[in-house]
RODO-2510 file (C-alpha; in nm, 4 decimals, decimal comma):
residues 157
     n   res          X          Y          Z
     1     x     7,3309   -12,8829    15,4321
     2     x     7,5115   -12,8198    15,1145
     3     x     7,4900   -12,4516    15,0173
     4     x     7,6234   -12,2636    14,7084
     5     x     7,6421   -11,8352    14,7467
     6     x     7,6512   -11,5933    14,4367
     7     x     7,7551   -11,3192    14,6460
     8     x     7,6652   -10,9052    14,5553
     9     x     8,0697   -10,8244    14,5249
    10     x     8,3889   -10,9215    14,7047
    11     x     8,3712   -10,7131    15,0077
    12     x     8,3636   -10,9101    15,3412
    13     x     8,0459   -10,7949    15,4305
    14     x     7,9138   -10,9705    15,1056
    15     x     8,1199   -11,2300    15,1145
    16     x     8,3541   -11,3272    15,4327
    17     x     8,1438   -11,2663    15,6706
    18     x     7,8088   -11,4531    15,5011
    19     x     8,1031   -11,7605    15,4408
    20     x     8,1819   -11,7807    15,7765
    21     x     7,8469   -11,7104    15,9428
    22     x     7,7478   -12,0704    15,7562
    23     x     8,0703   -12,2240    15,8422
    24     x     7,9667   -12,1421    16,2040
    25     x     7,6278   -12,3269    16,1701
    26     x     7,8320   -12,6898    16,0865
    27     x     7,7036   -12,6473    15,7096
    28     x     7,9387   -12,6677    15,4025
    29     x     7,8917   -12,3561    15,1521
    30     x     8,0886   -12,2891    14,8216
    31     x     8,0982   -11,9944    14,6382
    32     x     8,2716   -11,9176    14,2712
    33     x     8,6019   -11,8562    14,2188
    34     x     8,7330   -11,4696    14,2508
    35     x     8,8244   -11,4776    13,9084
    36     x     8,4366   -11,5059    13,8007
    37     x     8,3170   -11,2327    14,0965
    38     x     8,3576   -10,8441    13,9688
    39     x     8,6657   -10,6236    14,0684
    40     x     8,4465   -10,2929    14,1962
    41     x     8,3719   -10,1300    13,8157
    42     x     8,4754   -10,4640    13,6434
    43     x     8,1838   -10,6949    13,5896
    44     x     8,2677   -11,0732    13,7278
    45     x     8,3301   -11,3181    13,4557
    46     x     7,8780   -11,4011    13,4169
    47     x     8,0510   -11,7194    13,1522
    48     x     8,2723   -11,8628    13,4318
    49     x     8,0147   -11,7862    13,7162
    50     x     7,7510   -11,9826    13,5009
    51     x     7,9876   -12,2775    13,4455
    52     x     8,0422   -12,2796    13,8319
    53     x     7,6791   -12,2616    13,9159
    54     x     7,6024   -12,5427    13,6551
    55     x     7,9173   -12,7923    13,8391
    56     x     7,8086   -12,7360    14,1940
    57     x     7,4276   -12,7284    14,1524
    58     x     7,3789   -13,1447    14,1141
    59     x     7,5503   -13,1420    14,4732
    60     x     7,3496   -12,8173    14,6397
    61     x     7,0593   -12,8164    14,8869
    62     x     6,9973   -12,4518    14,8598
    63     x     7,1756   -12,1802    14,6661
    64     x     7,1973   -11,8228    14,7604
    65     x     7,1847   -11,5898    14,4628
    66     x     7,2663   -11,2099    14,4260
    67     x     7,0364   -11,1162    14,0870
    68     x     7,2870   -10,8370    14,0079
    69     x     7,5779   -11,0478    14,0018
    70     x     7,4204   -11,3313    13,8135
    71     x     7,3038   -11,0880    13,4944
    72     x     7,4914   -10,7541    13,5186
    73     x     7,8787   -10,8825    13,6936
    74     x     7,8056   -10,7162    14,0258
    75     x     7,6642   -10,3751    14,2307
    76     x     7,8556   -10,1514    14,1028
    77     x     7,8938   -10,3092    13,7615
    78     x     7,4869   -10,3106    13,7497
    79     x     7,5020    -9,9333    13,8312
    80     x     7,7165    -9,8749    13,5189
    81     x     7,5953   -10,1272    13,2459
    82     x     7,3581    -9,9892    12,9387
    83     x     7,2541   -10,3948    12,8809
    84     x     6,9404   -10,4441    12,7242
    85     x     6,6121   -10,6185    12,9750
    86     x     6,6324   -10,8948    12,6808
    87     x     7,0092   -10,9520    12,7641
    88     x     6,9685   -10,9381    13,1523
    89     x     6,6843   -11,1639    13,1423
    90     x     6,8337   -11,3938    12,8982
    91     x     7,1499   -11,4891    13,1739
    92     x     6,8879   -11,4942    13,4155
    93     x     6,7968   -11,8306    13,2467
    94     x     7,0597   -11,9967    13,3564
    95     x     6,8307   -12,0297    13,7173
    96     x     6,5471   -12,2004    13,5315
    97     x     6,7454   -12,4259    13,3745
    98     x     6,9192   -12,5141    13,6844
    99     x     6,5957   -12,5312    13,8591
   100     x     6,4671   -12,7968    13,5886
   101     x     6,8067   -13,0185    13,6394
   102     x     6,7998   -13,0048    13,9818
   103     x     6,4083   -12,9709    14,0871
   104     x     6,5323   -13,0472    14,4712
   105     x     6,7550   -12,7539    14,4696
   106     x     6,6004   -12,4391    14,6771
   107     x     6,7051   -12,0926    14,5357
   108     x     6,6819   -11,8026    14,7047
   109     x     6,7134   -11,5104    14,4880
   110     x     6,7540   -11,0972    14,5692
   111     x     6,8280   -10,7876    14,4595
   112     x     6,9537   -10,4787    14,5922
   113     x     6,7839   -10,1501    14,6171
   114     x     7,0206    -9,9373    14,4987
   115     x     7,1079    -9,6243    14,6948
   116     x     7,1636    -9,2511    14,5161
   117     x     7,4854    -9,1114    14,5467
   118     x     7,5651    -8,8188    14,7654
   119     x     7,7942    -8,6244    14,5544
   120     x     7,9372    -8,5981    14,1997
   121     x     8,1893    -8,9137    14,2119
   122     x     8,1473    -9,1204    13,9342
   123     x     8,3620    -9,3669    14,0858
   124     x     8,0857    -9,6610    14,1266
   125     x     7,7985    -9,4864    13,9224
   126     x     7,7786    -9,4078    13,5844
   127     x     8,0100    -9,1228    13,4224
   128     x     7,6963    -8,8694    13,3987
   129     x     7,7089    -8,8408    13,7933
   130     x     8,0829    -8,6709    13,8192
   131     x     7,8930    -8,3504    13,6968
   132     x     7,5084    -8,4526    13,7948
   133     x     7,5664    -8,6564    14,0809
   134     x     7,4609    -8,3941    14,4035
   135     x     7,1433    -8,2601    14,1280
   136     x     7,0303    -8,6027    14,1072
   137     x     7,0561    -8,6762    14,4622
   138     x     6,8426    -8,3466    14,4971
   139     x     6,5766    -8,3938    14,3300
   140     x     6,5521    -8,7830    14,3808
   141     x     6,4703    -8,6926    14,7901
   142     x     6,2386    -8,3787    14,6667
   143     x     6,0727    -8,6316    14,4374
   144     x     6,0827    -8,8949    14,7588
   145     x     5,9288    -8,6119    15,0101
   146     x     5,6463    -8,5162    14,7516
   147     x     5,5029    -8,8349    14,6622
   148     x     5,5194    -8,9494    14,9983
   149     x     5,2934    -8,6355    15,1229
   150     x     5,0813    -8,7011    14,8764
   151     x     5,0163    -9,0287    14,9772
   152     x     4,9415    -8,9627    15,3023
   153     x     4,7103    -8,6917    15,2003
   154     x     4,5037    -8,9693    15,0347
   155     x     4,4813    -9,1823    15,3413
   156     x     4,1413    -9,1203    15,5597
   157     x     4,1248    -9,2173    15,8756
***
């Protein structure tokens, strides 16, 4: 099995360790250069990754995709960039054409739920949560608590 891997960001747990989990299996798996993956705030090169995903694909079995990575650079980058929907879901296009090419290829596509930050550190959120951060947190779990109590005053049993 031939597999290609869009990984969420550089860290090992995103990257080494699902690399070497497949290398364990016997299988071959490629992922993009470093130059096109983000560097935390800085969004991966989305050209270079596209040109990468367009070379290996004829070759693939299956590819592995990280959604934020393919249209917004990366995790954090997607937590910081004011992109339109039009021009997220216009690099997202590069999977249906690659999917039309390459009909055999399986992709496997996800996205990341994105957690709230605990305190006001901007350093992988936008700039708004250095003085908002711990308010937002706040009311996101009072929000979280109260809908969730009112659902399960809805249920009957």
């Amino acid at each position: 099995m031939n597999l290609l891997l869009i990984p969420p960001d550089t860290r090992p747990p995103t990257l080494a360790f699902p690399v070497n989990l497949v290398k364990a299996t016997g299988h071959i798996v490629h992922t993009p250069p470093l130059a096109a993956l983000n560097n935390l705030n800085q969004p991966g090169d989305l050209e270079m990754l596209h040109e990468w995903l367009e070379a290996h694909a004829p070759s693939a079995d299956y590819l592995i995709v990280c959604l934020e990575k393919l249209s917004l650079g990366g995790l954090i980058p997607a937590r910081r960039i004011s992109d339109s929907l039009d021009e997220v879901l216009l690099r997202l296009n590069i999977l249906t054409q690659i999917k039309q090419a390459h009909p055999q290829l399986r992709i496997l596509a996800f996205g990341v739920i994105v957690r709230v930050a605990h305190d006001d550190d901007p350093l992988e959120e936008k700039p708004y949560y250095g003085v908002h951060g711990q308010e937002l947190r706040a009311y996101s779990e009072y929000k979280d608590k109260a809908e969730r109590h009112q659902n399960s005053r809805n249920i009957t049993h």
